[in-house]
GULOPA-953176 format. One record per residue (C-alpha): x, y, z; residue in one letter. Coordinates in steps of 0.001 Angstrom, whole numbers, plus 524288, in hexadecimal, padded with zeros to 5 digits. Each point is the difference from the previous one (the first is absolute). Layout:
<recs>
XYZA ...
</recs>
This chain:
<recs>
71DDA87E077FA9BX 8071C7F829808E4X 7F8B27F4657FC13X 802BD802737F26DX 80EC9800188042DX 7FFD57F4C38075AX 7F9937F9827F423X 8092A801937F611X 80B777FD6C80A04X 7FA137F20C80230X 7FF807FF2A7EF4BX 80EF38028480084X 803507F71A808ADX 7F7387F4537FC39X 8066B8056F7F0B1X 80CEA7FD33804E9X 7FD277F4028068EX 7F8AA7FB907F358X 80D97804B37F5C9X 807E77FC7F80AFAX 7FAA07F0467FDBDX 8033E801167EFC1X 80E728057C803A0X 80B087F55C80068X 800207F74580B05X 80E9A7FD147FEEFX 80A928099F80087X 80EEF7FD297F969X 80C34808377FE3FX 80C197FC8D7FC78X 80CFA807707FDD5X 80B157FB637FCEFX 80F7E808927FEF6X 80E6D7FC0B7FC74X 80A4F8013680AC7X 80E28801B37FC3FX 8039D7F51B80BACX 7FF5E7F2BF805D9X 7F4807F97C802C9X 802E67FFAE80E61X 8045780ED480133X 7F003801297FB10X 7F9DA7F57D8061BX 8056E8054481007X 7F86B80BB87FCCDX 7F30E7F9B980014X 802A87F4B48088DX 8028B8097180BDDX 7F562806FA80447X 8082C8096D8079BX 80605803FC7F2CFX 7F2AF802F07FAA3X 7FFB380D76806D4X 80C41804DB7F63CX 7F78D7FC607F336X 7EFF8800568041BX 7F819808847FB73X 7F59E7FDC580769X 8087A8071280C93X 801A580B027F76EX 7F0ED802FE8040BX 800538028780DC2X 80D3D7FFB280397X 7FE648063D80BF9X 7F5227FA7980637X 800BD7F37F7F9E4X 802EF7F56E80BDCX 805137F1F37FBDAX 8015D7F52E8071CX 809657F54F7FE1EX 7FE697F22B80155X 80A497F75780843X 8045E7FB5A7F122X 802C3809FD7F6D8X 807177F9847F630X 7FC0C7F4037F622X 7F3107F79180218X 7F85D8048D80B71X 8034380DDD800C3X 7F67880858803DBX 7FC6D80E1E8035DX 7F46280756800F2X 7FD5E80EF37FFFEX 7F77A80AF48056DX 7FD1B80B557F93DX 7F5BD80B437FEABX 802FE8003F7F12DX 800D67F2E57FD1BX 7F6A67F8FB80BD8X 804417F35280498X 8061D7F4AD7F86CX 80C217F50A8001FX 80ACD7FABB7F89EX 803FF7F0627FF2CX 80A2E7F97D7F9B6X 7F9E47F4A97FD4DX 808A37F7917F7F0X 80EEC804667FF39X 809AE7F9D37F46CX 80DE9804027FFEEX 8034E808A47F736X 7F2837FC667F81DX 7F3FB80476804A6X 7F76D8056780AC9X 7F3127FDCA80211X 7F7B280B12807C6X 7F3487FDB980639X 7FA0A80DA2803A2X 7F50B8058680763X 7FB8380E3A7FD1AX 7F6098039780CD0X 7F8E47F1DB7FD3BX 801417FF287F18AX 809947F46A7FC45X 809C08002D7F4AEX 80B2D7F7D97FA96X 80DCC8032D7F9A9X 80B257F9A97FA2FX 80C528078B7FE23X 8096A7F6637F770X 80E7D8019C7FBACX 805657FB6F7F496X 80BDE7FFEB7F7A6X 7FE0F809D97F522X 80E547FEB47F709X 807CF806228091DX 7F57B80652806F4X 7F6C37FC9E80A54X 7F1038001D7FBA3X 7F9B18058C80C39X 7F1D87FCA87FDAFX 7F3E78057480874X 7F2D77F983800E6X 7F286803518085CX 7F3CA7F7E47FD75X 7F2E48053880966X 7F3B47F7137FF03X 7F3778084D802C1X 7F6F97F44F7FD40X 7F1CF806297FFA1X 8035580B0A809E1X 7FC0E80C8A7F7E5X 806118088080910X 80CC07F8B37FF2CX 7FF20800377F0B5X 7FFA480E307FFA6X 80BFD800C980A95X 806967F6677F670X 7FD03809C17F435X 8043E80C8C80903X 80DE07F735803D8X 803D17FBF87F44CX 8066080D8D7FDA7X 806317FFC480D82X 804E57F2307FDC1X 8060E802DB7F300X 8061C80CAB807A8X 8057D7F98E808E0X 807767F67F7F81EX 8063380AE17F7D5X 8048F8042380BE3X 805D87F4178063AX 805CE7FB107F356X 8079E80DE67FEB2X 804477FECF80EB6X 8035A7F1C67FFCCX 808B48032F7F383X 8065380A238050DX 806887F94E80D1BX 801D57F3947F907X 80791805EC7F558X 8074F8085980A86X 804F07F3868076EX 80D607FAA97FDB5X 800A37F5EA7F5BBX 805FB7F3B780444X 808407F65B7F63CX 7FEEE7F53C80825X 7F2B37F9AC80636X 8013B8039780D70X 7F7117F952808BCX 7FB957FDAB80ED6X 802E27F1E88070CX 802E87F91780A87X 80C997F9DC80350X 801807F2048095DX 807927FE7980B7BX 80C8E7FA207F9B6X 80B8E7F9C28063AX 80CB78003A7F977X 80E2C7FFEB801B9X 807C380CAE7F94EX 80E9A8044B80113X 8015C8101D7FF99X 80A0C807717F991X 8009480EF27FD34X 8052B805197F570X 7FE3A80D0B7F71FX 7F3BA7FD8E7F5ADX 80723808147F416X 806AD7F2D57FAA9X 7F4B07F6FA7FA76X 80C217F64C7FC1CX 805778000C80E94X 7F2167FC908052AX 7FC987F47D7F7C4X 80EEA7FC518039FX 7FD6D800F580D5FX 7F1277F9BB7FFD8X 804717F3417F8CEX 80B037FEB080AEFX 7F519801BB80A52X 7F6097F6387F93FX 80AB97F7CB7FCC9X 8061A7FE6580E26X 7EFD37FFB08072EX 7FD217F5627F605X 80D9E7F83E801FAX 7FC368015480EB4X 7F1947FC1E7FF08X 8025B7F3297F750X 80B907FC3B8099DX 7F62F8027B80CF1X 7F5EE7F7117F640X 7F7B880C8580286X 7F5DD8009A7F4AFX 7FDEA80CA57F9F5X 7EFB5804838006AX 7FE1880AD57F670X 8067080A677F6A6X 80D44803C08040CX 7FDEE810BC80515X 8083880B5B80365X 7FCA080B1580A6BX 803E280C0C800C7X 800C1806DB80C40X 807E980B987FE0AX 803B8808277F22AX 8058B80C507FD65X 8050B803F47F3ECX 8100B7FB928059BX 7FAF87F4B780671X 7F6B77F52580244X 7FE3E7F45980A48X 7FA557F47C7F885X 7FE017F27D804C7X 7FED57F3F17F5D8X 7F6DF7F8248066CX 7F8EB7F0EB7FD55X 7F3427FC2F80575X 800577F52480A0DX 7F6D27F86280907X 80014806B580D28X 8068B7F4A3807A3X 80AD07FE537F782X 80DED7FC2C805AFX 80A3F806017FA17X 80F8E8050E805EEX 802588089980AABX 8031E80A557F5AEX 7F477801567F9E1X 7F2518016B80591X 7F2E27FE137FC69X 7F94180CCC80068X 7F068803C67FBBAX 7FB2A80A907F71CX 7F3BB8053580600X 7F36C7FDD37F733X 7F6F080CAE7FE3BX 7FB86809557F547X 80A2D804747F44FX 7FF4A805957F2D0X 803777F7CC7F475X 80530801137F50FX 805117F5AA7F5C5X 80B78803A67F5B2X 803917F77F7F51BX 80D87800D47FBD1X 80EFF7FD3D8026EX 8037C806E080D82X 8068A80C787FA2FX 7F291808497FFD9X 7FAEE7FB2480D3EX 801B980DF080601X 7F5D38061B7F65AX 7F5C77F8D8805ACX 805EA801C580E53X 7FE7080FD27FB6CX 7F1877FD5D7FBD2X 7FC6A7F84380D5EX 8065580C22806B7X 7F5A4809647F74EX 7F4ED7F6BA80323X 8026D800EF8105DX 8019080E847FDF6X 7F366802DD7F733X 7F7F97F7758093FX 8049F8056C80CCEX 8061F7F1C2804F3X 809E67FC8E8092CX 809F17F5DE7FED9X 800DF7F840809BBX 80B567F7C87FF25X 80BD37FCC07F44BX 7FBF67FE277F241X 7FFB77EF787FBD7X 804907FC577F366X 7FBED7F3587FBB9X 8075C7F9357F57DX 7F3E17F8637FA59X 8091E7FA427F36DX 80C0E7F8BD8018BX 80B15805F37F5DAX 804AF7F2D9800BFX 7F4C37F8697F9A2X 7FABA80B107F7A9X 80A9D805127F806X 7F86580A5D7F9B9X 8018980DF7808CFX 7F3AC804DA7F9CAX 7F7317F57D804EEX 8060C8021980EBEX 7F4D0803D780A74X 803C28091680D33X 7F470802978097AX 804FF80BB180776X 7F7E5801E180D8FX 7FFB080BE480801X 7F8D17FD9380E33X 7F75F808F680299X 7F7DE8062380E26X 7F0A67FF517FBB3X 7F8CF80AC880622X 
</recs>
């Protein structure tokens, strides 16, 4: 009897072995879902692998005995983690190849059986196209075709699942008018004059900047001092009564100018950017939007916001064509 069982145990398995070599060698899925924001609200969800724990579905398996592991890089190419889990065995995460706001490319191990993905972003009208693809390669493994056929349900699970998460915070973010992004700003000498004054009267300022630029640049040209970059403005205290702002031109460091004025440098480090095209009147709505940007990403400033008067009103009369970088300096965790 137990020969006879043992016998047609042996036929199953050497059947399954023999199907398993006609099923598909090669296993695709691709999903793809509109998101009602940018592309790079979309695109820092899957290019952090810290942020993958709000929208995986894959966690949702074993959440409490799941152990993972991250990498010294968890965000963009090279970011890694790996996992440990008596549900879903052993297995590893790598951002291979990282493009801004594009695409991520995902090498993957599940417990020694290798896999590829490519998660892209695209713009979709006014929508992002958020678009998820897994490709597994079983070659002439039977075993691994049938784990590809038994998968494929999983896979296409588990994009349903991170397309409706990934939707959800995206669309939940705050949507930004302006493209705000990160940089870093040079060491930069200059020579400024400061004045304080109450920021209600747009007129008054302008007034009081062209006397400023006027008098550093009368200075500068008798001192035969040449002038190195876009003329700037700090701000290093504002309240809604009052506001310390310094007109300031960019210099070489050894400059000689009077006694009354003095060369002085503006640190270098990290900042947010953002660039506003327009005459000066609106300038504060994208000073509001930098604010919402250091609030929604938990940054600290870390010194007075730069404006940086790329265009010259003088030699382009047009206000709509005039360019402002505005730069707030920023501590980097």
């Amino acid at each position: 009897m137990i020969k006879k069982i043992l016998l047609v145990l042996a036929g199953l398995v050497v059947a399954l072995l023999l199907i398993g070599f006609v099923l598909p060698g090669k296993l695709e899925v691709s999903k793809s879902v509109s998101i009602q924001a940018s592309p790079a609200a979309v695109f820092e969800e899957i290019n952090d692998l810290k942020r993958w724990e709000t929208w995986q579905y894959w966690n949702t398996l074993d959440p409490t005995n799941m152990k993972i592991v991250y990498g010294e890089i968890t965000v963009g190419t090279g970011a890694t983690y790996s996992w440990d889990s008596p549900v879903l065995d052993k297995g590893s995460i790598t951002l291979s190849e990282s493009i801004p706001d594009k695409s991520v490319a995902i090498a993957m191990d599940f417990g020694g059986n290798p896999a590829t993905g490519l998660y892209t972003v695209e713009p979709d009208g006014e929508n992002t196209l958020l678009t998820f693809n897994f490709h597994s390669e079983a070659g002439m493994n039977p075993i691994g075709r049938w784990i590809n056929l038994f998968i494929k349900g999983e896979i296409e699970k588990s994009f349903e699942y991170a397309g409706k998460n990934i939707k959800s915070i995206a669309e939940a973010k705050p949507k930004f008018t302006y493209e705000i992004t990160e940089a870093e700003i040079p060491a930069t000498s200059y020579v400024g004059l400061l004045h304080t004054m109450s920021p209600k009267d747009p007129v008054a300022i302008s007034a009081q900047m062209a006397k400023m630029y006027g008098e550093l640049e009368t200075m500068l040209k008798k001192a035969k001092v040449e002038v190195t970059g876009y003329p700037f403005a700090l701000y290093p205290a504002y309240t809604e009564e009052s506001m310390d702002m310094i007109c300031a031109l960019p210099v070489a460091a050894t400059s000689k100018v009077p006694a009354r004025y003095k060369v002085e440098t503006l640190a270098g480090g990290s900042a947010i950017k953002g660039i506003y095209k327009g005459d000066y009147n609106n300038l504060m709505a994208l000073h509001q939007e930098l604010d919402q940007y250091l609030n929604y990403q938990g940054l600290t400033m870390n010194g007075a916001p730069i404006e940086v008067y790329v265009t010259d009103p003088m030699t382009e009369k047009d206000p709509a064509n005039w360019i402002t970088e505005i730069y707030y300096p920023i501590k980097k965790n």
